[in-house]
C-alpha positions in Angstrom: -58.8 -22.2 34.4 -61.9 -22.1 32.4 -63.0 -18.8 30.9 -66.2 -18.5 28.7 -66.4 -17.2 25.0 -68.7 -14.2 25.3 -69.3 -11.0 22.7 -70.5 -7.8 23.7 -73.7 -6.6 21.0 -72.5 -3.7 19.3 -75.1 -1.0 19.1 -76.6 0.0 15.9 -75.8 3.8 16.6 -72.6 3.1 15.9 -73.0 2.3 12.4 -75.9 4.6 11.1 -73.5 5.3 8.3 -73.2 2.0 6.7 -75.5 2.4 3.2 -77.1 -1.6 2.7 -79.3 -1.9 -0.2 -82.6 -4.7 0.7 -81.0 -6.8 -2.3 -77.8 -7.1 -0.8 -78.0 -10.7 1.0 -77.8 -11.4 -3.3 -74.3 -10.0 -3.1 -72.0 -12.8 -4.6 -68.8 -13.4 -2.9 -65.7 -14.1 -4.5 -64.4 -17.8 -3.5 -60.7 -17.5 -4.8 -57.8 -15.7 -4.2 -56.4 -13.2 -1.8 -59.5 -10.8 -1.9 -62.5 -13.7 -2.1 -64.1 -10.8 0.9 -64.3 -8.7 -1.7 -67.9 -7.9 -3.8 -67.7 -9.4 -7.1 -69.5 -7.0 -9.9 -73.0 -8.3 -10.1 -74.7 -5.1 -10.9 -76.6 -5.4 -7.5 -76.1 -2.6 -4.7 -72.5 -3.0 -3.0 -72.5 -3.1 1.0 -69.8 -0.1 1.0 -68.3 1.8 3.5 -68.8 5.4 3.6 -65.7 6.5 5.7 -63.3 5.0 2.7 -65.5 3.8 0.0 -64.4 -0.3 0.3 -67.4 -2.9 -0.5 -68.0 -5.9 0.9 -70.2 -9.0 -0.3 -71.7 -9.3 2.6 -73.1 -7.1 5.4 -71.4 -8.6 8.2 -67.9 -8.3 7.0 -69.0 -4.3 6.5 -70.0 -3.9 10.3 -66.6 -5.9 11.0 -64.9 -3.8 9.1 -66.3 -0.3 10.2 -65.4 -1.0 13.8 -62.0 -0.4 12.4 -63.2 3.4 12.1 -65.3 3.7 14.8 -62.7 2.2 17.6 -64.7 -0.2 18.9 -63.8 -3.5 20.4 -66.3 -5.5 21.6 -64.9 -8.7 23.0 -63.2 -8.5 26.2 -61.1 -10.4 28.2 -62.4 -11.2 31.8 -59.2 -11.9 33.0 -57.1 -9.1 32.1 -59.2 -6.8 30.3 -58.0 -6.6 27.0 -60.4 -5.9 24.1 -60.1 -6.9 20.5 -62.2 -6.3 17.6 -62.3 -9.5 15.4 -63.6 -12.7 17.6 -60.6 -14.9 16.0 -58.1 -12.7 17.7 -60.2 -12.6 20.9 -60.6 -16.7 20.9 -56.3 -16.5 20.3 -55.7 -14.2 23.2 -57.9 -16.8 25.6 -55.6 -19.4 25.0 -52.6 -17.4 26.9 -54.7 -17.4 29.9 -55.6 -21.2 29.7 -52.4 -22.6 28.3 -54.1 -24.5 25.2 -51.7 -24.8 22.1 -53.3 -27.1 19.6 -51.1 -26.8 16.6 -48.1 -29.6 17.7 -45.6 -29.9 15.3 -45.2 -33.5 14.2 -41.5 -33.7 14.0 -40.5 -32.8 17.7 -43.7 -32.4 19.8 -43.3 -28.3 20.7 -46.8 -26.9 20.6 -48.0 -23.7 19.7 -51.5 -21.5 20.3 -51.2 -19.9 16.8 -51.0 -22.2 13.7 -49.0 -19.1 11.9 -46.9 -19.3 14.8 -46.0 -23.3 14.3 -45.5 -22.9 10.3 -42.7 -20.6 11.5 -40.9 -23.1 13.3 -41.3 -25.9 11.2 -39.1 -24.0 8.9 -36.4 -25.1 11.5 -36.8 -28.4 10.2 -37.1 -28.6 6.7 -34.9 -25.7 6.1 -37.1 -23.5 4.5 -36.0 -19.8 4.4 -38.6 -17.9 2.0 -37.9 -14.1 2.9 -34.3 -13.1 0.9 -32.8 -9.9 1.2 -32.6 -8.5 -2.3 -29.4 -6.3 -1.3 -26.7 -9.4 -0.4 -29.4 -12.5 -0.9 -29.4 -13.5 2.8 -32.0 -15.8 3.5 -33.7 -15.7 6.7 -36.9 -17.8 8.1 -39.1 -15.2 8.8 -40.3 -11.8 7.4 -39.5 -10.2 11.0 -35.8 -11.2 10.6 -35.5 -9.7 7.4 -37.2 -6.7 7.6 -34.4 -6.0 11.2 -31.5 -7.5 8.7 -32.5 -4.8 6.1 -32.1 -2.0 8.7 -28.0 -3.1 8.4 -28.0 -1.9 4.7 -30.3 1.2 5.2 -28.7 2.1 8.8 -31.7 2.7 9.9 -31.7 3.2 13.6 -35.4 3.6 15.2 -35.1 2.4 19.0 -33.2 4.9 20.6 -31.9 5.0 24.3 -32.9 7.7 26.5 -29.7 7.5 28.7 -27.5 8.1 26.6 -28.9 8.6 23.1 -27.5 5.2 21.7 -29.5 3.7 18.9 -29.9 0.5 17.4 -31.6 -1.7 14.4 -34.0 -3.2 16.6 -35.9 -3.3 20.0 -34.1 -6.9 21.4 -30.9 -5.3 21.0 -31.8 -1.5 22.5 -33.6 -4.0 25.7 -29.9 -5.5 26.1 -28.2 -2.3 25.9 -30.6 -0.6 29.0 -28.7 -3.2 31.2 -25.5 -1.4 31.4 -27.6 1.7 32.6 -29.4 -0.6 35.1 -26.3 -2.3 36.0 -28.4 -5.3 35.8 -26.5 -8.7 34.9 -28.4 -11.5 35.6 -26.0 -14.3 34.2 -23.6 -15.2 36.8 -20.8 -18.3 35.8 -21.2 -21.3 38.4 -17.4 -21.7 38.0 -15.8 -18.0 38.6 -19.1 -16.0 39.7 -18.8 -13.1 36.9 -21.8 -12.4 35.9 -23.0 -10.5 32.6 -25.8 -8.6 30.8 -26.6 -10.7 28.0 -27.3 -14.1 27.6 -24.6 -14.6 24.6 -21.8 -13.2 26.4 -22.5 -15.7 28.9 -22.9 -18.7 27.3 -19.5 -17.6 25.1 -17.8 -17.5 28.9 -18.4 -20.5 29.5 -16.9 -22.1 26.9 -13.6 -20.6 28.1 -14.0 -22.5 31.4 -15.0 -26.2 28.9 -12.3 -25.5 26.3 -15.3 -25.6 24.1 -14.5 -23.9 20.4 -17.1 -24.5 17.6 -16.8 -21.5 15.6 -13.8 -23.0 13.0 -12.1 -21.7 9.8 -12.3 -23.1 6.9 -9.1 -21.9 6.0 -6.8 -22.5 8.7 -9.0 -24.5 10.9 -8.3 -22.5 14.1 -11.0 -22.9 15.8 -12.7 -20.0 18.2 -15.0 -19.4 21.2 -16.6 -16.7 19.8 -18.1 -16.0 16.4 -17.3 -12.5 15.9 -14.2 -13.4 16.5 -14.2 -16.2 13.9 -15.9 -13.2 11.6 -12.3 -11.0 12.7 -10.3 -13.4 11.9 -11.8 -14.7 8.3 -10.6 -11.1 7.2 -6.9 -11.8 7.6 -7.7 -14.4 5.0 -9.6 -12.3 2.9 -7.4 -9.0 3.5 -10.6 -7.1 4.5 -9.5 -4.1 7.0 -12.7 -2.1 7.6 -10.7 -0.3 11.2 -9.2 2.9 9.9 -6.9 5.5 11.3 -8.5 8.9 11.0 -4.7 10.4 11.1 -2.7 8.8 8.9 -5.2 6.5 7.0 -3.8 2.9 8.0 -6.1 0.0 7.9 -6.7 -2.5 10.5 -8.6 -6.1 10.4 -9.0 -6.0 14.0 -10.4 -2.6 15.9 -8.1 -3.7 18.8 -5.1 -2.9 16.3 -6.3 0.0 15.6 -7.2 1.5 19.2 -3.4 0.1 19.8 -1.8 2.6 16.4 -4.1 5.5 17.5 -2.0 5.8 20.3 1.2 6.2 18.1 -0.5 9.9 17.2 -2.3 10.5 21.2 1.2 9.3 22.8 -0.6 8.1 24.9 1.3 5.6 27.3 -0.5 4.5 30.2 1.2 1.1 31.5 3.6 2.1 34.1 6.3 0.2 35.2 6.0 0.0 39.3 9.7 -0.9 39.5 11.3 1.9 37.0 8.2 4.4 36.4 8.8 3.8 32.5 5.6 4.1 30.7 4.7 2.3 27.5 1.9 2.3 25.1 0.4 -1.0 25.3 0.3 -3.9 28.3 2.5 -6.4 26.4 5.4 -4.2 25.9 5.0 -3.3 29.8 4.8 -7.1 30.5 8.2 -7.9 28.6 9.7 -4.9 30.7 8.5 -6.2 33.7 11.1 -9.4 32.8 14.0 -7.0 33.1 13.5 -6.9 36.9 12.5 -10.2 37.7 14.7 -12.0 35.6 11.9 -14.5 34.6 13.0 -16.6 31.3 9.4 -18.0 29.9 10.6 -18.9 26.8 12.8 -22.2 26.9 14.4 -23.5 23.1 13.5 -27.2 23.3 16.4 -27.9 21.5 19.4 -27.1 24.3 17.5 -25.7 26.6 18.1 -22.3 26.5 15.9 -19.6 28.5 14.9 -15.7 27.3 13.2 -13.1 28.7 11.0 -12.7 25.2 10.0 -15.1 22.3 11.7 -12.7 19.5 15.3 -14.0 21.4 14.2 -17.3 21.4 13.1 -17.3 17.8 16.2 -15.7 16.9 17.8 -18.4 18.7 16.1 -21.5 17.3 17.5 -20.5 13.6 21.2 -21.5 15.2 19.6 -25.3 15.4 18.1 -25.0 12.1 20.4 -26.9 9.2 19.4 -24.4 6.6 22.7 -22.1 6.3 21.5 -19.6 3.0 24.6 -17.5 3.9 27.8 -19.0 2.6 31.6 -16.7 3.0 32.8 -16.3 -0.7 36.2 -16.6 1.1 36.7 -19.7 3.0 32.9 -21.7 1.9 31.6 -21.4 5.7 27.8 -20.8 5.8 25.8 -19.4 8.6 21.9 -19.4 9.1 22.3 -15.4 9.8 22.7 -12.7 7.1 24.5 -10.3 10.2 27.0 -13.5 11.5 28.1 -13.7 8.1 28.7 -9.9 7.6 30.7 -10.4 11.1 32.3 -13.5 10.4 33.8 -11.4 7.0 35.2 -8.8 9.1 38.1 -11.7 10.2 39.1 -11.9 6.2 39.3 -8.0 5.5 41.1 -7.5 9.0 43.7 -10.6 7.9 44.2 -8.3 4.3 45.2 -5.0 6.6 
């Protein structure tokens, strides 16, 4: 695709207020630092603005900048229309339609059609994260990331959902959230066809079909799929509980624990038993019911092989294996690994003294 570089001529009319003194071509123009477009104080007649009083050294960057006032935009795109009003950003927009990206990056190759654009992702490589949040002094690589990381200490909340009223920190996240409205969920897994909404849930998915778990404590090494779960879990370490009960003012680490207590107040029970009709609070109680009628035995000692309907038995069990016996009879010196078989063991010696 080849497009040609052409510029509309403004017309004069549109700038009958700009004031330019005959002298001003003697303007002299600042060559360092941040404002070097700026007029430097030479006693001569300023090229100056008369919407908001700036001056400039030189006339053309006065017409450049009144077209900020005036609206106009006089390069536009043949393709698709667009107008701009600086040339540079007009000459940047050309390069969408004809797929040039001269600024390569010299470590991996990746190319880019803005050079601000490929400074930004060389950061990935050298590390470089120059924008820090002065509130908790999180680092990020680019202003954009910090500025929607700053939202999380403010709360500020500015894209909205018109479903349902929803709001969140930033647009990406507000785009993700529409697709539960839509019911659109374009990730579907190769191995069990459920599909999802977002990309991340996805990819975490998968990793329960590959075994895959890169998220790891440093603590206890467990490792996870997820890392929000990884972020759950580092606060049994820490003892940070930020899930409380509005009732009763119990903490939890986990919200799960919590939505599992709240039901404590609601009485909520809503696992039924098919067998029996008994209802219980949460599905793992309702599972080790469920054993009562089917006699299933999961959990096996590997000791003797025993067999119990729940892992609390079989735990209770596994101390009659273990040689630790903390519980000795002052009577007769026999120990047991059980506070309660040595209080029934004693009843033999105070029956024997009746």
């Amino acid at each position: 695709m080849s497009l040609e570089l052409s510029t509309v001529r403004t017309r004069g009319s549109l700038y009958s207020g700009i004031q330019v003194s005959p002298g001003d071509t003697r303007c002299e123009r600042n060559s360092e630092g941040p404002g070097k477009d700026m007029l430097i104080d030479t006693g001569r007649s300023p090229c100056e603005c008369q919407q908001c009083g700036r001056a400039f050294s030189r006339n053309c960057l006065l017409i450049k900048h009144q077209r900020s006032h005036a609206g106009v935009k006089p390069y536009e795109c043949n393709e698709c229309g667009k107008a701009f009003r600086e040339r540079a950003d007009f000459v940047r927009h050309l390069m969408i339609h004809t797929g040039e990206k001269p600024y390569k990056c010299t470590e991996c190759g990746k190319a880019f059609n803005r050079r601000s654009y490929l400074s930004q992702h060389q950061r990935i490589h050298t590390g470089e994260k120059p924008y820090a949040c002065t509130e908790c002094g999180k680092h990020f690589t680019q202003h954009s990331n910090l500025v929607q990381h700053q939202r999380t200490h403010t709360g500020e909340k500015r894209f909205s959902c018109k479903a349902c009223g929803k709001a969140f920190c930033d647009s990406s996240s507000l785009s993700r959230h529409k697709r539960i409205h839509a019911d659109k969920k374009p990730y579907e897994c190769s191995e069990c066809g459920k599909v999802f909404a977002q990309l991340c849930a996805f990819v975490g998915h998968q990793r329960t079909h590959s075994g895959e778990t890169p998220f790891e404590c440093k603590e206890c090494k467990k490792t996870f799929c997820y890392k929000f779960s990884l972020t759950q879990h580092m606060w049994v370490h820490t003892g940070k509980k930020p899930f409380e009960c509005s009732e009763c003012g119990k903490a939890f680490s986990l919200r799960v624990r919590l939505s599992q207590h709240q039901k404590i107040h609601t009485g909520e029970k809503p696992y039924q038993c098919p067998e029996c009709g008994k209802a219980f609070s949460f599905s793992s109680k309702l599972s080790r019911h469920r054993r009562i009628h089917t006699g299933e035995k999961a959990f096996v000692c590997g000791k003797c092989g025993a067999a119990f309907g729940q892992r609390a038995y079989l735990t209770q069990h596994q101390l009659t294996h273990r040689e630790e016996r903390h519980f000795e009879c002052n009577h007769c010196g026999k120990s047991f690994g059980w506070k309660h078989h040595l209080t029934r063991h004693l009843r033999i010696h105070t029956e024997k003294l009746h």
